[in-house]
FILUMTOR-629453 format. One record per residue (C-alpha): x, y, z negated. Coordinates in steps of 0.001 Angstrom, whole numbers. Example, Ala and Ser with C-alpha at 12.3 -4.5 7.8 and 13.67 -1.06 7.14 Angstrom:
ROGU:12300:-4500:-7800
ROGU:13670:-1060:-7140
This chain:
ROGU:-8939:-2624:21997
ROGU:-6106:-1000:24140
ROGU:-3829:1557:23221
ROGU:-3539:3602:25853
ROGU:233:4945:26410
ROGU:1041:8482:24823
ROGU:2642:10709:27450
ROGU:5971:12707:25816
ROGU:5349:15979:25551
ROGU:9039:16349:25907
ROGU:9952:17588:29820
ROGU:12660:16031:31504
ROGU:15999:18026:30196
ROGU:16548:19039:33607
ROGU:13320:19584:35238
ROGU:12382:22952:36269
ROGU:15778:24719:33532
ROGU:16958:26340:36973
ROGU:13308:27556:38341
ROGU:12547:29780:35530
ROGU:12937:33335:34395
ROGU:16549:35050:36087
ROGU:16683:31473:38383
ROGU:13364:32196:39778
ROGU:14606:35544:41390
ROGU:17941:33865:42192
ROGU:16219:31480:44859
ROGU:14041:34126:45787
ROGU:16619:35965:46621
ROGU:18628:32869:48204
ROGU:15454:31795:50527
ROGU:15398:35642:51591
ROGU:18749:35497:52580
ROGU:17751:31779:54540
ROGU:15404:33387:56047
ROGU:17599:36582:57199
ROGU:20399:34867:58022
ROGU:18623:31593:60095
ROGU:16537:34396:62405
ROGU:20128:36716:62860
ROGU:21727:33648:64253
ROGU:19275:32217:65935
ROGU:18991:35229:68036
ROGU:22519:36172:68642
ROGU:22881:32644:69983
ROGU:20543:32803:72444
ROGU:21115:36456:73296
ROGU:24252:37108:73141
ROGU:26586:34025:71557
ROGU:29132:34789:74700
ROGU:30247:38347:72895
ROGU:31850:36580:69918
ROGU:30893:32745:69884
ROGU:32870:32427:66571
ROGU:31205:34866:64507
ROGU:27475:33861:65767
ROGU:28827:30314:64576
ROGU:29773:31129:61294
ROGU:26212:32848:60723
ROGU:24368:29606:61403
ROGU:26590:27924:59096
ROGU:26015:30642:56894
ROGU:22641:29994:57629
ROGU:22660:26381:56818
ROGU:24532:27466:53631
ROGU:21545:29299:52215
ROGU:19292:26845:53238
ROGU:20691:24341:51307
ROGU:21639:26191:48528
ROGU:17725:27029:48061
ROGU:16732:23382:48106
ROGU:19673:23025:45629
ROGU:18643:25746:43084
ROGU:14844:24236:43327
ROGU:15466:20569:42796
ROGU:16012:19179:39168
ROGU:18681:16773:38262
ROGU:22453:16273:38396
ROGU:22726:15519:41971
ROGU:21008:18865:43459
ROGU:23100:20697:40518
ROGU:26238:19264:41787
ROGU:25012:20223:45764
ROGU:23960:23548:44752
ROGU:27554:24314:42684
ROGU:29525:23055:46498
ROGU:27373:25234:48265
ROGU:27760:28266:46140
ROGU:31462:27425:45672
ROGU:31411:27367:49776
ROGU:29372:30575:50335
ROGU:31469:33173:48242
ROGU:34755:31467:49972
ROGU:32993:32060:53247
ROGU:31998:35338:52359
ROGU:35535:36188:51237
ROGU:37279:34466:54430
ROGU:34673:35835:57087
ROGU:35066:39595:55126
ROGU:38589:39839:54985
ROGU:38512:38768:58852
ROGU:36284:40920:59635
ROGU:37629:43634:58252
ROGU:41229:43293:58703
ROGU:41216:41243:62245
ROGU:37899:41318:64039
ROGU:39604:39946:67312
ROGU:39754:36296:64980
ROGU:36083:36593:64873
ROGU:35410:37879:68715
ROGU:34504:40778:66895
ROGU:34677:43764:69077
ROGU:34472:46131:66223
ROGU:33873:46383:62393
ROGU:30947:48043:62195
ROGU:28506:45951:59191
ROGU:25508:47014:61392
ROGU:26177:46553:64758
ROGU:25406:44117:67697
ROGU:28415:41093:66361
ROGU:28045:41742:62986
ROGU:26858:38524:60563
ROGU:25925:38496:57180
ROGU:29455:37537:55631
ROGU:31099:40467:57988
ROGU:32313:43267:55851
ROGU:32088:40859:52608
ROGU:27851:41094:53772
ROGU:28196:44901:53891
ROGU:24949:44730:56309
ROGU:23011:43370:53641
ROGU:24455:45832:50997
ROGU:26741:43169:49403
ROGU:24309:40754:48492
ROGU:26255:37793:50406
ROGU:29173:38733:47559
ROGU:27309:39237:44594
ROGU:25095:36332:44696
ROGU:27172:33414:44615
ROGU:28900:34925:41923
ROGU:25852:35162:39986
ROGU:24960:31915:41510
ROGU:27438:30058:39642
ROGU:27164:32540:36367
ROGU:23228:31014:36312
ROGU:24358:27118:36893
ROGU:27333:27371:34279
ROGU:24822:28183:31806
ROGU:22054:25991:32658
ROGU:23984:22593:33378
ROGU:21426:19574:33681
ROGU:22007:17184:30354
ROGU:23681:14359:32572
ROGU:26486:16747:33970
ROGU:27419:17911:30120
């Protein structure tokens, strides 16, 4: 007779902590802004990246932020928690950076103007005015959310 092995009811401490409850709306929220942010750029670059090359820059890395901050917030383990913390820690210093400049010296951008909804605009100009602050708030309660749910091998 075999004993067949008993699978441990006990999950994985960090599988899955992050994709529940508040952290479910948090990527939601994050692949929204993926989303917004990859088709903005993509189509300022090909219609119009010679107005203000900089700022139609920044939102594709902006872009590439959220992107990877999604994956980041999805996968389990101590690796993605650490990638998802750099990002974060990188998106509210680009939204502070690309806001103040926006706001205060729109020529360092190309920026024509400062209008938060107009042709140059990104999604970090105006500390993500456009996007009624969501680019500021959410990294902040980005890193809120990971401080409190820190995988077992980063304690």
């Amino acid at each position: 007779m075999t004993e067949k092995p008993v699978a441990s009811s006990v999950p994985h401490p960090t599988a899955g902590r992050r994709v529940s409850g508040v952290g479910r709306l948090l990527i939601v929220v994050y692949g929204i802004l993926a989303l917004a942010a990859t088709g903005r750029s993509v189509f300022q670059i090909i219609d119009r990246f010679g107005e203000a090359p900089v700022a139609f820059t920044l939102s594709a890395l902006a872009a590439v932020v959220y992107i990877v901050a999604t994956i980041a917030l999805i996968a389990p383990g101590a690796r993605w928690y650490r990638v998802a913390w750099s990002t974060i820690s990188f998106e509210l210093c680009g939204v502070l950076i690309v806001g103040s400049l926006s706001l205060f010296l729109p020529a360092a951008l190309g920026l024509s103007s400062i209008d938060p909804f107009g042709r140059q605009s990104t999604v970090w100009s105006v500390y993500g005015m456009g996007y009624l602050f969501i680019p500021l708030v959410l990294p902040i309660l980005g890193m809120l959310w990971l401080a409190r749910h820190r995988p077992a091998e980063t304690a």
